[in-house]
N, C-alpha and C positions, 0 to 999 in steps of 0.2 A: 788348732787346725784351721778355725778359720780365718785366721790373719794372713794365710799362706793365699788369703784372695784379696787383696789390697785393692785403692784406688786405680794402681795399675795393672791390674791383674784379669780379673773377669772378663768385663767388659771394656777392656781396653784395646785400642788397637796398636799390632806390632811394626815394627821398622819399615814395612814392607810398600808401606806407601800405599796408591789409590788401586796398584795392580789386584793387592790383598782382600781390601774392600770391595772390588767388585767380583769376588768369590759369591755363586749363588749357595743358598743355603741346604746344608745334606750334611747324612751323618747323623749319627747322633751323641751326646754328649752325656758323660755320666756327672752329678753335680749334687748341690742339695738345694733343702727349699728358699732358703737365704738368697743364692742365688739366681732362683726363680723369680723372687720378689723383685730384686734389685736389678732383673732383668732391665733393658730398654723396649721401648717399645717398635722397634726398630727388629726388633727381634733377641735372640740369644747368640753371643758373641765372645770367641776366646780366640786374644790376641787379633782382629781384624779377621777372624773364620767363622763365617754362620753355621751354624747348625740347624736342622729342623727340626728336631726331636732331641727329649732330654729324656735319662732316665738315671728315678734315686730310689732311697730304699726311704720307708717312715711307718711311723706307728697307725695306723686306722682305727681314729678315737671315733668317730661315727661313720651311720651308713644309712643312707636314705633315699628309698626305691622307690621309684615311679614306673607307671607306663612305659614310656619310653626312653629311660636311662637309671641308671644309681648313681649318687653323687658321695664321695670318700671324702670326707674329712682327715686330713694328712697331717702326721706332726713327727720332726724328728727332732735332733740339739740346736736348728739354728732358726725354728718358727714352723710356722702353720698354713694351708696351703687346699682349697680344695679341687678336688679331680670327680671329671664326669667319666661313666662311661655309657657311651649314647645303644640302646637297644633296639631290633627290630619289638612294634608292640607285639606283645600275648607270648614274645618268643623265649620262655622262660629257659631253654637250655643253655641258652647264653652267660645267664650268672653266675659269676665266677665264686667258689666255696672261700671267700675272704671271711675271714673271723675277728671280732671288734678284739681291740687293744693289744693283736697282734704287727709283725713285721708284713711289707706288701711291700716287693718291687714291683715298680711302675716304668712303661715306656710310651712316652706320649708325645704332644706338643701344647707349647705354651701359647695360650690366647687373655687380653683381655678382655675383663666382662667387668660392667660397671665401674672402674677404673682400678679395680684390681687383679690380681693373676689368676689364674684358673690354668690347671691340665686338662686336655683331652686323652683320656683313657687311649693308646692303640692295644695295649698288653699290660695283665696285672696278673700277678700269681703271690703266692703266700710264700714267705721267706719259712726257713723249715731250721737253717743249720745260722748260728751266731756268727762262724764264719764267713759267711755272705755279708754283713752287716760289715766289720772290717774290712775285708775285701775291696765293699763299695769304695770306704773313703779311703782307700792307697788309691781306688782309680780314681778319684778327685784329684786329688793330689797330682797323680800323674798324668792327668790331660793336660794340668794345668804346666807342669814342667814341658812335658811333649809342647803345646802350643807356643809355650816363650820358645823351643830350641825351635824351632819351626819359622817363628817369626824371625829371631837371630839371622837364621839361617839366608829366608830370602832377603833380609835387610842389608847384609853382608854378599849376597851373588852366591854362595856355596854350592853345594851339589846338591840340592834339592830341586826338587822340579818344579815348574814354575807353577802360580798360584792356583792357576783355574782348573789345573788338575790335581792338585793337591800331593804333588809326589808321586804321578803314575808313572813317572817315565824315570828309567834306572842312568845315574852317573857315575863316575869313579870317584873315590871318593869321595859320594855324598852320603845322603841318604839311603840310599839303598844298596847295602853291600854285599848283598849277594847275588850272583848273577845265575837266572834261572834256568841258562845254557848246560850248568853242571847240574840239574837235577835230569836232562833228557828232554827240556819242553822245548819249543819252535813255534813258532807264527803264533795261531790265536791262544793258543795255550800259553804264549810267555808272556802276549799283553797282557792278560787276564791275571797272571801272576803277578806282574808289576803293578798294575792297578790294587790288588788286594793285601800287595805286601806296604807301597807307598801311602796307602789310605791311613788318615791318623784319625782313628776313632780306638777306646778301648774293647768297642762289642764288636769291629769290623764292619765291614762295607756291604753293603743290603745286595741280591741278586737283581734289584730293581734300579738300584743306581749302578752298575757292571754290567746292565743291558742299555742302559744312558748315556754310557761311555763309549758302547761297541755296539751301535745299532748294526751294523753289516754282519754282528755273528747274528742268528737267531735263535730264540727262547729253546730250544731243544739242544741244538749245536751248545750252546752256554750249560745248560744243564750237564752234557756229557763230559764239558770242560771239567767242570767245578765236580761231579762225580770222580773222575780220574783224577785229579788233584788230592783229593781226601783220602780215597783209597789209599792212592801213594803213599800217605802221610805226608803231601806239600804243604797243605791247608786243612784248617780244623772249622766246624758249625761255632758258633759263641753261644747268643740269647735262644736264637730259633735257627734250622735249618735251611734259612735263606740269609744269615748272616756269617761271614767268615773272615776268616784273620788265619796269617801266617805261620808256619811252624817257628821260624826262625827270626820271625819279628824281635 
């Protein structure tokens, strides 16, 4: 599995030219510790797309609490990796019930320290079912597919939408094929669709960057969006209730 991240692969940039590259970095990315390591420090990169946040699944061989943070010792098949997560002091409700030399998916970002990688903790919970563990690495796998077609695609002109939105805007036969007219939506309700169906993350697009995109809706207006959508069954939550992805993705 992990050959399927080659020299050209990870951290490589796609066809797309300098358009690609000056993508700011958002999203997040699911991956493993390998790739952590072998990050640049430029940041984490697939196919010429930043990401700011990664998240994988690993064993938690230690744990060691201080005042103001716990630090997780990470281990899964391809290396070793530690992760902070930073605490208010004395505010002991915040520790999360992790148990040593079980599974813990993490969602964070990558920082160096000392001249090696480090996560910052945003969210850590205990893996409970094996199939999460699997799951994880098909979605490895498939960022990594998703990203080359993605790079292909703007390298090529195709129907994908150009880089700095990352596919928010719907074309005929490209990327986005279905048009959000036949579920009933209009005006802010179809941007908001297309930005959440064209977004290539496998956890979906945060309510924080879909307010980054449409600063003219406002944080209530966007909330009644993204409530009526779900209802509907247009759009599903992923990680947490401010992350979403499409039905028909």
């Amino acid at each position: 599995m992990n050959d399927s991240f080659g020299a050209g692969g990870f951290n490589a940039t796609g066809g797309g030219g300098g358009a690609v590259q000056e993508n700011k970095a958002e999203g997040v990315l699911p991956l493993t510790i390998r790739h952590i390591q072998e990050s640049s420090d430029n940041g984490l990169q697939l196919f010429g797309i930043q990401y700011s946040m990664v998240t994988f699944i690993a064993i938690v061989r230690n744990i060691d609490h201080s005042s103001t943070k716990i630090t997780y010792r990470l281990e899964d098949h391809t290396g070793q990796v530690d992760a902070h997560l930073w605490l208010e002091e004395g505010d002991t409700t915040q520790v999360p019930g992790i148990v040593m030399h079980g599974y813990a998916r993490i969602v964070g970002s990558v920082r160096n320290q000392g001249g090696s990688k480090a996560v910052m903790i945003f969210k850590i919970d205990q893996v409970s079912s094996p199939n999460e563990i699997t799951t994880h690495l098909l979605e490895v796998l498939n960022a990594r597919y998703k990203g080359e077609e993605y790079a292909k695609a703007v390298a090529g002109g195709s129907g994908y939408a150009g880089a700095g939105d990352k596919g928010s805007t719907a074309s005929s036969g490209g990327f986005m094929e279905t048009d959000g007219n036949t579920m009933g939506l209009t005006g802010k309700q179809l941007l908001v669709y297309k930005a959440i169906k064209g977004h290539i993350s496998d956890i979906g697009i945060s309510r924080k960057e879909l307010q980054q995109k449409f600063q003219h809706i406002s944080g209530s207006e966007m909330q009644n969006i993204t409530d009526y959508m779900t209802q509907e069954g247009i759009i599903y939550t992923s990680v947490d209730s401010d992350h979403f992805l499409c039905v028909d993705s």
